[in-house]
Structure formats: C-alpha cells, structure tokens
VEXTOR-354575 format. One record per atom (N, C-alpha, C): x, y, z. Coordinates in steps of 0.02 Angstrom, whole numbers, plus 50000, padded with zeros to 5 digits. Last residue first. Layout:
N
XYZ;...
***
This chain:
477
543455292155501;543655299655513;542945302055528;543805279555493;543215280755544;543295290255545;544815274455437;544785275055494;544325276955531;544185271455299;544395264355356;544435266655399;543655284955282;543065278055306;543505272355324;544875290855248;544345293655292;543865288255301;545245283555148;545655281355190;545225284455266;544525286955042;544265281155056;544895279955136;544945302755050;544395300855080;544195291655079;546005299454987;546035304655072;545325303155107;546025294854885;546385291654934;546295295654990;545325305354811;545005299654811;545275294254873;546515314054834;545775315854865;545445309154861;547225308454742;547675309054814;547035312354864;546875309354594;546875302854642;547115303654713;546595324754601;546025317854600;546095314054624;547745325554601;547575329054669;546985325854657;548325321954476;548705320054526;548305320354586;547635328354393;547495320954385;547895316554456;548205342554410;547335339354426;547315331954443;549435340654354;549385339954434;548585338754459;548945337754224;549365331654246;549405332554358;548565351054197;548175343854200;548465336854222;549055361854204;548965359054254;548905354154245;549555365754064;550145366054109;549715360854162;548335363853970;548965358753969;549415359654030;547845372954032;547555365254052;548005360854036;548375384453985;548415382754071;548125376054082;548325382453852;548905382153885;548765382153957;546705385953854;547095378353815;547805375953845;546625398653863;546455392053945;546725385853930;548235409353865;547355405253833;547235398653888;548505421853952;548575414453928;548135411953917;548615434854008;548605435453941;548785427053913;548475437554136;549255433854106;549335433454041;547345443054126;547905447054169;548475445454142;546715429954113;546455436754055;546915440654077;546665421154206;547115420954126;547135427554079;546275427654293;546885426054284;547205427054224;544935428454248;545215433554269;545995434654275;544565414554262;544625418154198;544835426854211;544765410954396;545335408854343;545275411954274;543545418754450;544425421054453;544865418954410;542545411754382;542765418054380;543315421554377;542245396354311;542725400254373;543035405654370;542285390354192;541755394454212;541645398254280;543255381354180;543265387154144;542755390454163;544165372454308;543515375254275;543515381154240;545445374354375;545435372754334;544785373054261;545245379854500;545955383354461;546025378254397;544285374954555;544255382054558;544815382854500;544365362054604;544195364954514;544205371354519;544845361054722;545525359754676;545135361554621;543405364054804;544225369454797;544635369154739;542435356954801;542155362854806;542855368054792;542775344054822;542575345554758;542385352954751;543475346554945;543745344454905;543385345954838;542195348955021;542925356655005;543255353054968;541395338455022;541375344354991;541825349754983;542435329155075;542295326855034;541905335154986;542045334655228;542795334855181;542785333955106;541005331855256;541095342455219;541855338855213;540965318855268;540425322855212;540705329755216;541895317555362;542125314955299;541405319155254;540855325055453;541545327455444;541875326155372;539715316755483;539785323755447;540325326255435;540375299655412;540165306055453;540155311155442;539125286455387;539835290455344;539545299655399;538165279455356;538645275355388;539355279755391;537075279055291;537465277355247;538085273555303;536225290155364;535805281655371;536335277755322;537255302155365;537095297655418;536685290155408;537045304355234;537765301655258;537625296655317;535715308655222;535755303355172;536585301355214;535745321255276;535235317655309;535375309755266;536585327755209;536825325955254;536475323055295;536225330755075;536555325455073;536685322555157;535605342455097;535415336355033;535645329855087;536005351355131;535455348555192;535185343555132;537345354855068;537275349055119;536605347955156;537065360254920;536995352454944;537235350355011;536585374554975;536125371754914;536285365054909;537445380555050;536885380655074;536235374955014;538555376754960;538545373655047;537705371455060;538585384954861;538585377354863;538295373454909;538465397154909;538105393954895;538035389154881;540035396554961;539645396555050;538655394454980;540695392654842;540795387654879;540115389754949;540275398154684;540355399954756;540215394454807;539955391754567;540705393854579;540815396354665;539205382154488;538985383854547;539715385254583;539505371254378;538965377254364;538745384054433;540325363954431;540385366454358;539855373854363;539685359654535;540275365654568;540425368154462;538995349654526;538725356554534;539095360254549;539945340154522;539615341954449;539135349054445;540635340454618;541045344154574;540505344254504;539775333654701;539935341554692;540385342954641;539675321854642;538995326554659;539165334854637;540985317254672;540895318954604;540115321754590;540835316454824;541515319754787;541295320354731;539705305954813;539635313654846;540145316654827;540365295254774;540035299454755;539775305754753;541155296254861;541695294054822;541015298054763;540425290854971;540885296154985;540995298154922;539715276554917;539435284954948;539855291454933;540805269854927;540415270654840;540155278054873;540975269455035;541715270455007;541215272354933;539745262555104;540335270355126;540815273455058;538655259354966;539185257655013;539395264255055;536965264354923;537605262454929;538215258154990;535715265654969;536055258854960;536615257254961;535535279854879;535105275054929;535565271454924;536325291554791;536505287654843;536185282754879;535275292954691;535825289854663;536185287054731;534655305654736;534185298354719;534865290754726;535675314354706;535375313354775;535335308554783;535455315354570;535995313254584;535895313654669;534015319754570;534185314154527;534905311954558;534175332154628;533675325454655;533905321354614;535055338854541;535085338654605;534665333154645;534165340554438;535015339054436;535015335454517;533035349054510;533115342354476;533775338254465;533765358654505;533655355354571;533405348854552;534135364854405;534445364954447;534285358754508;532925367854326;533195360454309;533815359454376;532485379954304;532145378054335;532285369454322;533025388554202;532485385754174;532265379654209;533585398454278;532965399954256;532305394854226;534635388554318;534335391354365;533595393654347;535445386454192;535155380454198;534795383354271;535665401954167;535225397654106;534995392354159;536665402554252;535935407054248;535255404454215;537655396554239;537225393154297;536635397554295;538075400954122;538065394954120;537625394054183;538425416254149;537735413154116;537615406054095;539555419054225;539025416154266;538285414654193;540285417054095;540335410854124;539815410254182;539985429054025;539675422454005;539725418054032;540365440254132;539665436054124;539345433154071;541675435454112;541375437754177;540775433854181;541985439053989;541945435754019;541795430954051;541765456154017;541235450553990;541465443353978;543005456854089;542195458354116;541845453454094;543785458554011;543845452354040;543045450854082;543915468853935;543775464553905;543635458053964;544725478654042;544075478154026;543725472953985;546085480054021;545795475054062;544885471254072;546055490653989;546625487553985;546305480253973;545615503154072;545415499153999;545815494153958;546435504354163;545855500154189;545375497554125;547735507454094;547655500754133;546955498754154;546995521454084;547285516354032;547385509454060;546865527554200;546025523954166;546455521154115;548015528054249;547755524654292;546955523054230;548565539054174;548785531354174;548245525554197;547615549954186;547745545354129;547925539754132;548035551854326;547275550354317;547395547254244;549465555054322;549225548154366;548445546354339;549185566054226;549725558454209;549235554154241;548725573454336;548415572054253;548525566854227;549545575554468;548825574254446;548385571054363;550895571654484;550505573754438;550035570554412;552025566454558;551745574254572;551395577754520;552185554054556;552255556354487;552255565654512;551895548754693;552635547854663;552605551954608;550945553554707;551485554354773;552125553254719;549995546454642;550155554854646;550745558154691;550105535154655;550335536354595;550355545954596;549645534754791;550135531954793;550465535954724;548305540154773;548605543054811;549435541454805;547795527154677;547735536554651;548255539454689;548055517154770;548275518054694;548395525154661;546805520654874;547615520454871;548115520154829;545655520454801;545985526054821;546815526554850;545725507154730;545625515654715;545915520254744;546205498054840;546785499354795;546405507654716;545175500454924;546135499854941;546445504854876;544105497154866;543895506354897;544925506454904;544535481254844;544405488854773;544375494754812;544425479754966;545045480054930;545085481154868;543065480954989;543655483855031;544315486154997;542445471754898;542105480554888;542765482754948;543025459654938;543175462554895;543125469954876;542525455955065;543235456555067;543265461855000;541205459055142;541515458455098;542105458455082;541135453455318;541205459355276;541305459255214;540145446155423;540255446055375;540255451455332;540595439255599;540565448455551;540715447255479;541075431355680;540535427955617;540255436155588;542115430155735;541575437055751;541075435655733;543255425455696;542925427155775;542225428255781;543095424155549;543085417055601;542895419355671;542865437155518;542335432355496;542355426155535;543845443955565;543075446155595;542745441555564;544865437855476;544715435655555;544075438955600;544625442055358;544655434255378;544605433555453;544655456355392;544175452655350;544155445455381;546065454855414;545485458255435;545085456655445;546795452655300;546685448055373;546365448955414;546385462855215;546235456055200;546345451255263;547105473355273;546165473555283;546105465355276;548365471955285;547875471255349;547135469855335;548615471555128;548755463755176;548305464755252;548345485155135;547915478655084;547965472755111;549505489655186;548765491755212;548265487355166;550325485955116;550375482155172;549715482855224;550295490354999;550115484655013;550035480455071;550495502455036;549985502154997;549715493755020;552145501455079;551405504355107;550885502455087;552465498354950;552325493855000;551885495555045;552375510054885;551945505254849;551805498654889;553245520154947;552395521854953;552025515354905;554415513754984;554065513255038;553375514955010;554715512454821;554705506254859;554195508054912;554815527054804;554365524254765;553995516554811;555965531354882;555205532854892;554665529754862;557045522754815;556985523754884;556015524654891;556945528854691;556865521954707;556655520654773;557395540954706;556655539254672;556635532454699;558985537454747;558295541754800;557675541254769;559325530654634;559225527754688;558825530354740;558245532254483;558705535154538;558755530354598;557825517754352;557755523854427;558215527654476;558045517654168;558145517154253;557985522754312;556525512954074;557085517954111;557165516754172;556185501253995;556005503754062;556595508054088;556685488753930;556645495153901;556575501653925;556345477454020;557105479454003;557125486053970;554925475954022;555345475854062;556085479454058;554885472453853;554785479053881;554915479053965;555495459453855;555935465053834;555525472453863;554615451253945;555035454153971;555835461253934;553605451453872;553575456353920;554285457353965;554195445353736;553875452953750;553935454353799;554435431853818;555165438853768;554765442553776;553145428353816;553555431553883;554235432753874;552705423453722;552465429953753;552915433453797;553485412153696;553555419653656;553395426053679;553255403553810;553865407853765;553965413953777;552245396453880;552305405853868;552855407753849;552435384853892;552165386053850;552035394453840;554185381853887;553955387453902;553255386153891;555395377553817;554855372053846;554405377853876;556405386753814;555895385153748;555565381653793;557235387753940;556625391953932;556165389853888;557935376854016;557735378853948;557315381653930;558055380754168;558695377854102;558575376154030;557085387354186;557595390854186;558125388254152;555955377354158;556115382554143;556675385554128;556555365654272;556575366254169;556505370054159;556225374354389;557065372654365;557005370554318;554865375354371;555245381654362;555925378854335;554495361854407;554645363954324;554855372454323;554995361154537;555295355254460;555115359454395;554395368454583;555105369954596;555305365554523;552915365054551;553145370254532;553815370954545;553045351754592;552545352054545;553095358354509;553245353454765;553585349054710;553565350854652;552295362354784;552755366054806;553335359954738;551085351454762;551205357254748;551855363154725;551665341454881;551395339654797;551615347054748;551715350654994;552185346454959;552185344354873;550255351855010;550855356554994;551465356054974;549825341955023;549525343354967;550085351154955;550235337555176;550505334755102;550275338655030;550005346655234;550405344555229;550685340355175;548405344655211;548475351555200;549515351955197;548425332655288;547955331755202;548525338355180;548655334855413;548965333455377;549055332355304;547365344155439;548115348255434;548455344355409;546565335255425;546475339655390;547345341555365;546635327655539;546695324955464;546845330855404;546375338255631;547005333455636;547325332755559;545175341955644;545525347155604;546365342755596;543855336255682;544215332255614;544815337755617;543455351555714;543265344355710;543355340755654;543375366055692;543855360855702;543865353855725;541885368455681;542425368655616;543175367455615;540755358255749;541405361855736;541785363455710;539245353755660;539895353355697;540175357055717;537795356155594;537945356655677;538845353655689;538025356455462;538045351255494;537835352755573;537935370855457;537605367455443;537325361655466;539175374155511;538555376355535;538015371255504;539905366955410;540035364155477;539415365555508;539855374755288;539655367855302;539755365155386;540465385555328;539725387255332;539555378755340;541925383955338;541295385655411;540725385455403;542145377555235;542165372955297;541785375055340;541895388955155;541675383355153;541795379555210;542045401555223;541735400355165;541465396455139;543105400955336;542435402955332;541975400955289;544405387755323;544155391855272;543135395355297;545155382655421;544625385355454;544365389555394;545625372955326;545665371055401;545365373555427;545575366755166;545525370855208;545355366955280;546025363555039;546225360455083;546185363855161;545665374854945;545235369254973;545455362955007;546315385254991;545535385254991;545325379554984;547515380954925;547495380855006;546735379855017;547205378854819;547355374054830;547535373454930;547125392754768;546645388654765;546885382054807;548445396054796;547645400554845;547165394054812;549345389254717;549545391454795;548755392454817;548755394354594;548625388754617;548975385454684;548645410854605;548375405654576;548285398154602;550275409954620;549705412454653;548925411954648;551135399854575;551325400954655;550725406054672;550695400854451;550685391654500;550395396654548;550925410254392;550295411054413;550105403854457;552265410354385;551845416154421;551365414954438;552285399554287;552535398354370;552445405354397;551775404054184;551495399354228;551725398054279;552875414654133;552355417854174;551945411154211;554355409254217;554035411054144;553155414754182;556165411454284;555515406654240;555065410554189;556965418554302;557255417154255;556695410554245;556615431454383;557035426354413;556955419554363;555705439254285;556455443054331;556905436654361;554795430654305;555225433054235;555635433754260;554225430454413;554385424654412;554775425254343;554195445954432;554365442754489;554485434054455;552945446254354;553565450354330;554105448954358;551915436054415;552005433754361;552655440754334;551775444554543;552105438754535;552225434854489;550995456654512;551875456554509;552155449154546;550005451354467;550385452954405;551155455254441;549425445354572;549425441254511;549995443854479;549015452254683;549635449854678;549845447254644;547405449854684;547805457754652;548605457354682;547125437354673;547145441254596;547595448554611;546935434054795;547585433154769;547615436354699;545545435954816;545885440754835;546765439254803;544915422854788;544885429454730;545155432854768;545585418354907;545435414754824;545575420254786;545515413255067;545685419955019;546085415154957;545135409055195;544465408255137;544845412455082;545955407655275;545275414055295;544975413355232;546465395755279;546315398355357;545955403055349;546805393955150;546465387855207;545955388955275;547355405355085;546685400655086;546525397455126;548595408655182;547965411155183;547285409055153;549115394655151;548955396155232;548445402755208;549605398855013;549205392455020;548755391555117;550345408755027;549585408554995;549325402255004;551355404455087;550955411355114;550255409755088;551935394654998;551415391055092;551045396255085;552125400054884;551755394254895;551385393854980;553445406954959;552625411154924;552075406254912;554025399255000;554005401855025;553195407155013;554545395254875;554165386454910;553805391954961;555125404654815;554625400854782;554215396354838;556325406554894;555855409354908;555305409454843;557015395354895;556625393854940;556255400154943;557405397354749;556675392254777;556325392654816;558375407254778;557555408454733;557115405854749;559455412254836;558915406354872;558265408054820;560245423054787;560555416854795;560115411754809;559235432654768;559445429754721;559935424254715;558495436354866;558505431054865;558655428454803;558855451054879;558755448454933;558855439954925;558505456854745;559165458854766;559525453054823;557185455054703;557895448254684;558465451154734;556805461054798;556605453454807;557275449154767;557065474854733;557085472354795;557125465554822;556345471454609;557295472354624;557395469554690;555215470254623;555495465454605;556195466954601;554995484954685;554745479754727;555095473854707;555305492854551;555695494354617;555575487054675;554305488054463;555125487054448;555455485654499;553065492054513;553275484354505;553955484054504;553465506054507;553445504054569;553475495854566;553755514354388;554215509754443;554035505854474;552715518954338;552995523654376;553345521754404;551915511054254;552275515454239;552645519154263;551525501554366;551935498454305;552305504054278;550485504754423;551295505854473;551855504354421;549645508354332;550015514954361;550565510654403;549195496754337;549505499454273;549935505254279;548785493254435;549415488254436;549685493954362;547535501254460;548065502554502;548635499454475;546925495854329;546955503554332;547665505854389;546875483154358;546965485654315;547155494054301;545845486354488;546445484154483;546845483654438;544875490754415;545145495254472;545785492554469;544345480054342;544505486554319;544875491554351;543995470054457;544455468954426;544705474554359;542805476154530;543715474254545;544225474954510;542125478154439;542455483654459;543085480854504;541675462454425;541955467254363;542275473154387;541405459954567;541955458254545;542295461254490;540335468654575;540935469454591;541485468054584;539415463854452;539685467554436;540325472654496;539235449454527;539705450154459;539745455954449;538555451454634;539175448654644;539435451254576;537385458554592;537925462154631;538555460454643;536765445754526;536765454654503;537745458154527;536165436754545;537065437154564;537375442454526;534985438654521;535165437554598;535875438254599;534925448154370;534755444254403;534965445554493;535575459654294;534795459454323;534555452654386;536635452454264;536725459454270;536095463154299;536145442954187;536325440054238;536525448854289;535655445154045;535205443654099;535505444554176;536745445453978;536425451353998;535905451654060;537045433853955;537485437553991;537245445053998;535785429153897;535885428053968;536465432853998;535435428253779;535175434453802;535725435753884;535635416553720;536355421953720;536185429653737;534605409353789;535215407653799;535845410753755;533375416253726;533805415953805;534465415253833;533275408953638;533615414353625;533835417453669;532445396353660;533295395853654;533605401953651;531545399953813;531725402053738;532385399153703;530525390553928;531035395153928;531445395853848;529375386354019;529445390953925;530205394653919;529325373154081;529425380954107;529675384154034;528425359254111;528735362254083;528915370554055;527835360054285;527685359454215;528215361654189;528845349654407;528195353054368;528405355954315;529115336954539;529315342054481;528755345854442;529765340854720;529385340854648;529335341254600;530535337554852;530795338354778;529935337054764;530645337355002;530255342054967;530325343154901;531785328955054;531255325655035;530735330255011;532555342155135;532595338055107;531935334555104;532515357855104;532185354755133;532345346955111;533935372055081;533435366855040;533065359755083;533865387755141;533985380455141;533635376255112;533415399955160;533595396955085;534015392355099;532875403055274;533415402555278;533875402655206;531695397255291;531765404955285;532425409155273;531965383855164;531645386655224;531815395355219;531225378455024;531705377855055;531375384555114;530805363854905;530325369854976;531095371454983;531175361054746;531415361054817;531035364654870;530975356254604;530925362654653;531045358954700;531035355754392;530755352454463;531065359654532;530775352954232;530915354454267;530715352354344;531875337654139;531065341154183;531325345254214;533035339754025;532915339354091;532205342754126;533065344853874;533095336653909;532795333753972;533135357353876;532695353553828;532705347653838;534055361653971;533545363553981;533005361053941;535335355753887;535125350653943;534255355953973;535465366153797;535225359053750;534945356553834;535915375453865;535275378953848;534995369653831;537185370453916;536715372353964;535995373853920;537795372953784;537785366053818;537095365753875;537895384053772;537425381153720;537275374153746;538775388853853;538015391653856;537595386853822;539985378153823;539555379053882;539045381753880;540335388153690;540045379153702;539645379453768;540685400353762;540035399353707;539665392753683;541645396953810;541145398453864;540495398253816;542635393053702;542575388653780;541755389353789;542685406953631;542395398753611;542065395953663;543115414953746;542475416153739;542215409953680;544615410253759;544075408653820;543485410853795;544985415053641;545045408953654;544485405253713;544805428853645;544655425753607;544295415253626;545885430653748;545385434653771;544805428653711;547055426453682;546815421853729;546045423953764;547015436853570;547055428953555;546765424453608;547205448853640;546535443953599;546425438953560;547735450653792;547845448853740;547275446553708;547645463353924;547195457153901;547395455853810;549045466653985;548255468553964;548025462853929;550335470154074;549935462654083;549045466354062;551085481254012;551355474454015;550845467354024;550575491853925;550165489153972;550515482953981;552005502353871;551445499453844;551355492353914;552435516853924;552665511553880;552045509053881;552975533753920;552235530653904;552365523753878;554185538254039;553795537753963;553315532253963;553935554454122;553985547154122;553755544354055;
***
C-alpha cells in the first residue's frame, strides 16, 4: 500500500495561530490576578458552594512566572486526569483515522454514501445535522463527535463543499444540540438535581426552542454549502482543501472484493463505537451510572483500530507504523490542550474565581425578571470563558444563583434554561474550549477562519436565546 501523506494532521500555520490566541488569554488571566482580591466560598461535602459564605482574604503570592509555568502545572493539578485523557484521546484517534486513511477505509465508507445520496445530498446534510444535534441534547455527546470529525470533513469534499461545512454538520450539529438540550445528563441533569426538579420539567419549551434552533442551523449550513458548491473560491478553506482533496484523488483504486471487506470491518468498528456511546448516555439518564464516555471510546478505537487495520493490511508492522504516524500527527494539539485549561488554572490558584463570582452574584439584588434572567445568561457565559465543563459549571453557579431566582420572581426552570444556554452555543465558539481546539487542529483551520465562518450564526443564536428567555418570563415558563 503506498505511503501517502496524513490528510487531516495538524497544519502549523493554524497549529501556530491558536497558540497567539491562547498566549493573550494566559497573560490576560495572570494581569486580572493583580486586580482582583482574592476571596472563598465554604462549600459542602459535596463541593457545593454555600451561598452567603463569600469571604475575602489575604492577598495570595501568586508569581507572574506562574503564568507560563501553568501548562505544566495543570498536568499536576485537579483537572490532571481530565486533560491528559482527553490528550490520549485525541492521539489514539489520530492514530486510528490515519490507518483507515491509508488502507481505504475513509475512501470505501465515503463512496458508499455518495454512491447512495448522490442525487439527495442535502437531505442527507440536514440528515447528519439532526443525528448529531438529537445526540447532544439527549445524552450530553460534544467531545465524542470529534471522532467523526475527519470523515465528515472527506465526506463534505467528496460532495462538492469544503471542509467548514464538515465541521458545521459535526462540530456545530453536537454543540448546538448540547445546548439546546432536553435530557443532556451533563447539564440539564445535574442542574435540575440541584435545583430539586425534574429534568423534564419545562421539557415542552424546550423541545420547541430545540425545533427551531435546528432549523436556524440546518438553514445556515444548506445555504452556504450551496455557495460553496457553486463557487468554491468563497471557500475560506480554498486552498487547503485542493490539497486534500488532490491527495484524495491520488489514492489508488480499490478492488471491488477489497472494497467489499474493508467497508464491513471499518463499519463494524463503528458501529460498536455508536453502541458504547449510547450506552453510556443511557446508563447515565436510567441509571445515574456514571461511565466515562471517553477512556471507552479511546480502549474502541485502540484496540479496534489495531484489529480492524490488521484485518485488512495482514500486516502487523505496516498497521503498527501507520497507526503511530497518524498518532504523531496530531500530537501538537495536546499542548494546546493545556494552554487553554491554563486560563482557568491561573485564575483558580490565584484564588479570584470566586470572587468573580460574588461580585457578579452581588449584581443581581433588585433587579427585574427580564434584567435578572438576561443577566444570569451573561454570568455564565463569563464563567463558561474560563470554565469549559458544563456538570462543573453546574455545581459551582447554581447554588449561587438559585436561592437569588426565587426572591427575583423567576423559576428554576427558566434559571437552568438560561444556564445550558450560556453553558452550550460557546462551546463551538470560545477559544479556550478544548474540543473546538481539537477540531480545528484535525481540520487544520486557524480559529481566525472559524470565527469568521460562525460569527454571524453566534450573533444569530444570541439574539434568538435572549428572545427564548425574555419570552420564558411573559409566560411564566
């Protein structure tokens, strides 16, 4: 088989590009630790935060040199374990998508699909949109859409767009379900516990919020795939994407009996990846069985990747070469990784977190409903900059806020709506959001070009959240 070259590895222009970004941000975070008292929270056995237990105290020595020690720090710290799974995730996966790259198997899967819907493209665009947009909603699945990233960005070439409409329909399909969520575990369920609700309470509004925001969406991306396709230059991935798709085209052809086998052992693969992941989501809503999704579907796609690429190549050596070339492929993205968690590391150590947090608390007495809500929507999204996991979000502002909704006049429901809203649509836009820098680092797109592509639908789903929720207090949601 011949040795072509890593179709989706991390380019260093855009690899580049995102480490400026994140290097403002550290420095940004280190200047507000020289501004901001520090202060604390009691919180219970639970690591719930106590409301009315704010203090502040002494000024905490923390170094400016700290602040480019940190991405090292964080590898030691509490979100130790999260970031360096995710880093093996996302090496593994790299390692598996690189081997199916060389051996057909992306090829064989995207034939298949055009073969099928090359008369109906859209509708099977609008089609991949819901899938992912219903599995965010309903089982919390974000960072699991990454390992469908790259053959939906070869999949949106092959059918005559570009790589941003690969990464709309997966990417911003999953984020945008996640936070228009209906029974998302992660966030709706934990905030609900919290609250003492139901996590189908309110679920009416919801579903229709979750109706329209799919529409928007599904709109967004059919419109500009069809400029795409009728003028590719408008592209902001042109150029890149002649490369990948000439090496696409360079790709020796497959037998039809290779083809045959290749298809069933790479679907297989996936289809045992699609069970665990619903898996997962549903021992967590039945069961409240909290499994990691991710350490699963890295043990998947290791060992199933290896097994798969040995089935087809009947060679042990190749498959093990290929497979660590794609996972060094990709490796750059790690770090990353952990400059963007060293934005919430810095402002955590130096013990201002919660201060942030009482001060913008403080800020609701008095208000109105509609000023309340409207605030609490821009609460979180200012701790969602620095605070990427939605079930710690939960646990760290609703026993804030939700003793403050009630003497306001505003219900627990519109209060965790108002948080999955600021807690979902920045996921796919914040630079300090793990997955999206994982994205981009896969698609090889600088963040400059994915803010130009979204920003006009951000500005869209701002104002259509700001309307979801002042329309949540005329009716009494």
């Amino acid at each position: 088989m011949n040795d072509q070259k890593q179709l989706l590895s991390i380019s260093k222009k855009a690899f580049l590009n995102v480490i400026y970004i994140l290097l403002i941000l550290i420095v940004s975070a280190g200047i507000l630790t020289l501004l901001i008292q520090p202060g604390q929270f009691l919180r219970d056995s639970n690591g719930m935060v106590i409301s009315g237990s704010f203090t502040f105290i002494e000024q905490v020595n923390y170094p400016f040199w700290r602040w480019f020690t940190a991405p090292f720090e964080v590898l030691f710290g509490p979100d130790a374990i999260s970031v360096i799974m995710i880093g093996l995730f996302l090496i593994i996966l790299g390692g598996t998508f690189g081997l199916m790259h060389q051996t057909g198997g992306i090829k064989v899967i995207i034939k298949k699909l055009i073969d099928k819907y090359k008369n109906n493209k859209y509708t099977l665009l609008r089609m991949i949109i819901l899938i992912f947009m219903v599995f965010g909603a309903f089982f919390g699945i974000f960072e699991e859409s990454i390992a469908l990233l790259p053959i939906l960005i070869i999949l949106s070439l092959s059918m005559g767009w570009d790589t941003m409409t690969g990464m709309g329909m997966c990417l911003l399909a999953a984020g945008f379900g996640f936070a228009t969520a209906i029974t998302n575990p992660f966030s709706i369920g934990i905030a609900s516990d919290l609250a003492n609700t139901n996590i189908l309470s309110g679920v009416i509004y919801r579903l229709i919020i979750f109706v329209i925001m799919y529409g928007v969406l599904q709109f967004f991306l059919v419109s500009y795939a069809k400029k795409i396709e009728k003028e590719p230059s408008r592209s902001l991935t042109y150029e890149e994407d002649l490369k990948k798709k000439t090496d696409l085209k360079e790709e020796e052809d497959i037998s039809s009996e290779n083809e045959v086998r290749i298809f069933k052992v790479y679907v297989t693969l996936f289809i045992v990846l699609l069970i665990s992941i619903i898996t997962t989501g549903l021992l967590e809503l039945i069961f409240s069985l909290s499994i990691p999704a991710i350490p699963v579907m890295a043990a998947i796609f290791l060992i199933g990747g290896l097994i798969s690429g040995y089935i087809v190549t009947k060679n042990i050596k190749y498959t093990l070469k290929t497979y660590l070339k794609g996972m060094l492929g990709v490796l750059p993205a790690f770090i990353l990784i952990l400059l963007a968690v060293s934005v919430k590391h810095i402002i955590s150590n130096a013990q201002i977190m919660d201060t942030i947090l009482y001060h913008l608390s403080n800020m609701l007495d008095g208000s109105s409903p509609i000023v309340a809500i409207l605030f609490i929507y821009l609460f979180v999204l200012i701790i969602q900059f620095f605070i990427g996991s939605a079930s710690a979000k939960a646990f760290l502002i609703m026993p804030i806020i939700l003793p403050l909704v009630s003497l306001i006049g505003i219900t627990s429901e519109l209060a965790i709506l108002a948080f999955i809203f600021g807690d979902g649509y920045t996921n796919v836009i914040f630079p300090t959001n793990g997955v999206l820098l994982i994205g981009l680092s896969i698609a090889s797109v600088s963040y400059s070009k994915w803010f130009k592509f979204t920003y006009k639908l951000q500005i869209i789903t701002l104002c259509l959240t700001v309307i979801f929720l002042i329309v949540g207090i005329l009716i009494g949601y």
